[in-house]
N, C-alpha and C positions, 0 to 999 in steps of 0.2 A: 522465966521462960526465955529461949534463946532468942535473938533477933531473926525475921526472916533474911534468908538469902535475897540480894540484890541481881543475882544471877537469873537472867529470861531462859526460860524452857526452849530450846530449840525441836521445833517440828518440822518432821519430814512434807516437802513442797509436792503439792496437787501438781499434776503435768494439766497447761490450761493448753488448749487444743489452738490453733489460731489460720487463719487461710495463708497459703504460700503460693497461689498463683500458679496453679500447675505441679508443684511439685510434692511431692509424696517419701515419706518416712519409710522402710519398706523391712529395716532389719535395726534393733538396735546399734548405737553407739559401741565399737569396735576400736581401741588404742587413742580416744579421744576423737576418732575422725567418724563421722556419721556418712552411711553410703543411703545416696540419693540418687533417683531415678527420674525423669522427667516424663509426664504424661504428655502424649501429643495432641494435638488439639482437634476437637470432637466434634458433631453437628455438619453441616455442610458444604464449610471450606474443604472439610477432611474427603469428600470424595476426591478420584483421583483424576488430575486434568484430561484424562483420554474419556474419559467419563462425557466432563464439559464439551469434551469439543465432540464428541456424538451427537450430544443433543444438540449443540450449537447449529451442527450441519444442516438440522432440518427446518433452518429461519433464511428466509430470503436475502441473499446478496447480489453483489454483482456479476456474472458470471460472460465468460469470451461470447455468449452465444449474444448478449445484449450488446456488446459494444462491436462488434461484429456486422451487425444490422443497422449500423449507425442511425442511430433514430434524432430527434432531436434533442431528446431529456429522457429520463429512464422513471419511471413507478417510485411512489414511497415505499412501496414492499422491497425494495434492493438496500432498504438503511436496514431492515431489521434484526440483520445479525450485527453490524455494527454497533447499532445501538442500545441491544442486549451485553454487549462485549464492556460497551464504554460503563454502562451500568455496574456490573460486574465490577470491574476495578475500581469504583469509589463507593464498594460496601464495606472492606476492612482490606489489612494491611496483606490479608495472606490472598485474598482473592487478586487483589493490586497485583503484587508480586507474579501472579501468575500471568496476566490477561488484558495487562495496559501497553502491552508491544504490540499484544496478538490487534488492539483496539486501534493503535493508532496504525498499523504497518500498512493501512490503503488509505490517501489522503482525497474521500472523491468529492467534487462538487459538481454533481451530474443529473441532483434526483430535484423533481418538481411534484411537489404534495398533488396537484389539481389541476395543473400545467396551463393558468391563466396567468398571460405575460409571463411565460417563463424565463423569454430571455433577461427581462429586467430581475425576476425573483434569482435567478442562477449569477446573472452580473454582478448584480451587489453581493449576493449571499460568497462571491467567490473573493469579491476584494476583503470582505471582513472578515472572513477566515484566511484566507491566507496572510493580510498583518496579525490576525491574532496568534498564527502557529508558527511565527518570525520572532513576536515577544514572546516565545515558550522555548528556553533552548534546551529545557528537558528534553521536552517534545520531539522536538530535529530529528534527534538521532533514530526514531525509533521509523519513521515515516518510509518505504522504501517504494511504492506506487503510488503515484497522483493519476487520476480519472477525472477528466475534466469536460465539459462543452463550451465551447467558444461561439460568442455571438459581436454584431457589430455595436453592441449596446455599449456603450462611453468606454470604446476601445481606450483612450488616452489616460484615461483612469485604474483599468482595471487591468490589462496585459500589464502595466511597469511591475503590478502588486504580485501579478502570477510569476513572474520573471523573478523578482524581486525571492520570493517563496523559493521554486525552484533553485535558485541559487543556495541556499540557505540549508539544502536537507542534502546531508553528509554521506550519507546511505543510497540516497535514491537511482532506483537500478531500471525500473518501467516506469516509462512515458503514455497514458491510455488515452486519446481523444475521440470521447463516442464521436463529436457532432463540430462539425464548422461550418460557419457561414463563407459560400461561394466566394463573396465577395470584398472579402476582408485578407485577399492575400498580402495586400501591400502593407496592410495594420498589421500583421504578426511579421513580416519582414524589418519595419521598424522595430518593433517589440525585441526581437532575441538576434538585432545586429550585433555583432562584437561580444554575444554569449556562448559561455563554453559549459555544457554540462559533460565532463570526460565521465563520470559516474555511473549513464545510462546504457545500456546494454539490451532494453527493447521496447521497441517503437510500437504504437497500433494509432494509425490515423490517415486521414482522408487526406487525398491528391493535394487540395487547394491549402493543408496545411505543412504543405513541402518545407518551409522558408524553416520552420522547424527543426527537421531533418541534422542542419547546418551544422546546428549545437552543439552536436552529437558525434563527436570523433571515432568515441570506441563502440558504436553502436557494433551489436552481434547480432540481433533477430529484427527484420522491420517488416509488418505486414498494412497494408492497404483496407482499407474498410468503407471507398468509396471511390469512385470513377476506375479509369485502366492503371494507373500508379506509373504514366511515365514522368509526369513533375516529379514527383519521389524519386524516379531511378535519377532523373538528368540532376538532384541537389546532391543525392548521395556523389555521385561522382566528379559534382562542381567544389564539394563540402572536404573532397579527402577522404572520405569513410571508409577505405578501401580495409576495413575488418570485418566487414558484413558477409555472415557464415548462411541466413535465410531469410527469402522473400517471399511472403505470401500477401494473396489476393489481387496479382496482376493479372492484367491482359495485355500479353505483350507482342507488340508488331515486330518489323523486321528491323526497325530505329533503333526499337530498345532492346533489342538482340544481343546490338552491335553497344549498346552503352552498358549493359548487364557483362560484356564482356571485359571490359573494363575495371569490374570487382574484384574479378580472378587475379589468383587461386584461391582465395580465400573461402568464394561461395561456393556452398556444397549443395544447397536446396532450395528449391524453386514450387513453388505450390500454384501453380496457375487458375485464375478464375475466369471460368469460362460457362457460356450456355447450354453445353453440348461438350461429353465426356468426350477430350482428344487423348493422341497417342501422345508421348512424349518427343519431339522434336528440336528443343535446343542443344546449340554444341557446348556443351559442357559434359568434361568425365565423367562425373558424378551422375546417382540417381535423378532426376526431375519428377516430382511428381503434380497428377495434372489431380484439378479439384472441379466438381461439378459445383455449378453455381446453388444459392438455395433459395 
């Protein structure tokens, strides 16, 4: 009887299935090269961001009509589309990608949960974020409004931090101050002596936070949100700002007529805040338009 053959049977190989992470087989192997097709990813990152930001629209934020009314501190209900947003971005990488600019792009420290000792709750709450979004230089770039309230609570502490911050954000184009204390003019004139933010391009803040103003070389829009807004005109024109295109929420006398005239050419528009709808009266070419108080 012969020896058997030392030769092993060669059998045709089972295809074992295996996961690829997205991607799918979709036509046989063709000249040695396989065509692949990439599935896109499914569930509910996959709606589409105009989607997001529909629904987004209908969660409370900050809005001109609040800071407008300068009140002292604004409702927890103005964090909640932020706070939905910031959510958002650390669920996964594609929601991130979408929704962490839109999150950080208004830097506010304004809202008081219950508005007990809010100055002290806003003070500190404002020096610890703003070192904390200084040690973030991701962060920086993304931040382009800060919304702030200003109190006299441990000026000497907390103005260097906000200064400090402000300097710090690459982007940053609006300056928002719902709220300042009267009496704290001289505390923010120390604060932002010898600072330059050339970045900013529009203003929204009360009379008594003129000293401000200074900063602010290439301001284009500055509106008043508290008293007549002549300390405002008399910095802008001590400060140089002679780029300033619109001023709203003054009441302007015959002083600051003659210092508004001093802006020119530049300024095109005047929004006047008054008690009682006037005509338009200042010399200026341009439109003026007059605003009834509200």
């Amino acid at each position: 009887m012969p020896p058997r053959s030392k030769k092993r049977k060669t059998t045709k190989a089972t295809p074992v299935e295996s996961e690829d992470d997205g991607i799918d087989e979709l036509e046989p192997p063709q000249d040695g090269i396989a065509s692949k097709a990439i599935t896109f990813q499914s569930g509910f990152p996959s709606l589409a961001p105009e989607l997001f930001l529909e629904i987004l629209s209908y969660f409370e934020t900050i809005s001109n009509d609040y800071i407008l009314a300068n009140p002292e501190y604004l409702p927890s209900e103005c964090r909640e589309r932020t706070d939905a947003l910031r959510a958002l971005s650390q669920t996964c990488r594609s929601l991130r990608s979408q929704f962490l600019g839109i999150a950080w792009e208004t830097f506010a420290v304004c809202i008081c949960p219950d508005g007990k000792s809010w100055w002290k709750v806003l003070g500190d709450s404002m020096e610890k974020q703003c070192k904390g979004l200084v040690k973030s230089p991701h962060l920086l770039p993304l931040v382009r409004i800060v919304t702030v309230t200003l109190t006299r609570y441990s000026t000497g502490r907390i103005l260097p931090a906000l200064v400090s911050c402000l300097e710090s954000l690459p982007n940053l184009h609006t300056l928002q101050v719902v709220h300042a204390h009267a009496q704290m003019t001289s505390a923010l004139g120390k604060a932002f002596e010898n600072v330059s933010l050339p970045t900013i391009r529009t203003v929204i803040l009360p009379s008594c936070a003129h000293n401000i103003i200074k900063c602010c070389p290439e301001v284009r829009d500055v509106t008043c949100n508290e008293d007549d807004g002549s300390k405002l005109i008399g910095s802008l024109v001590k400060g140089g700002c002679n780029k300033v295109e619109r001023i709203a929420g003054i009441s302007p006398s015959i002083t600051m007529v003659k210092r508004l005239a001093k802006l020119a050419p530049n300024l095109r528009n005047i929004l006047v805040q008054t008690h009682t709808v006037c005509t338009p009266c200042l010399p200026f070419p341009t439109a003026v338009t007059s605003r009834a108080a509200s």
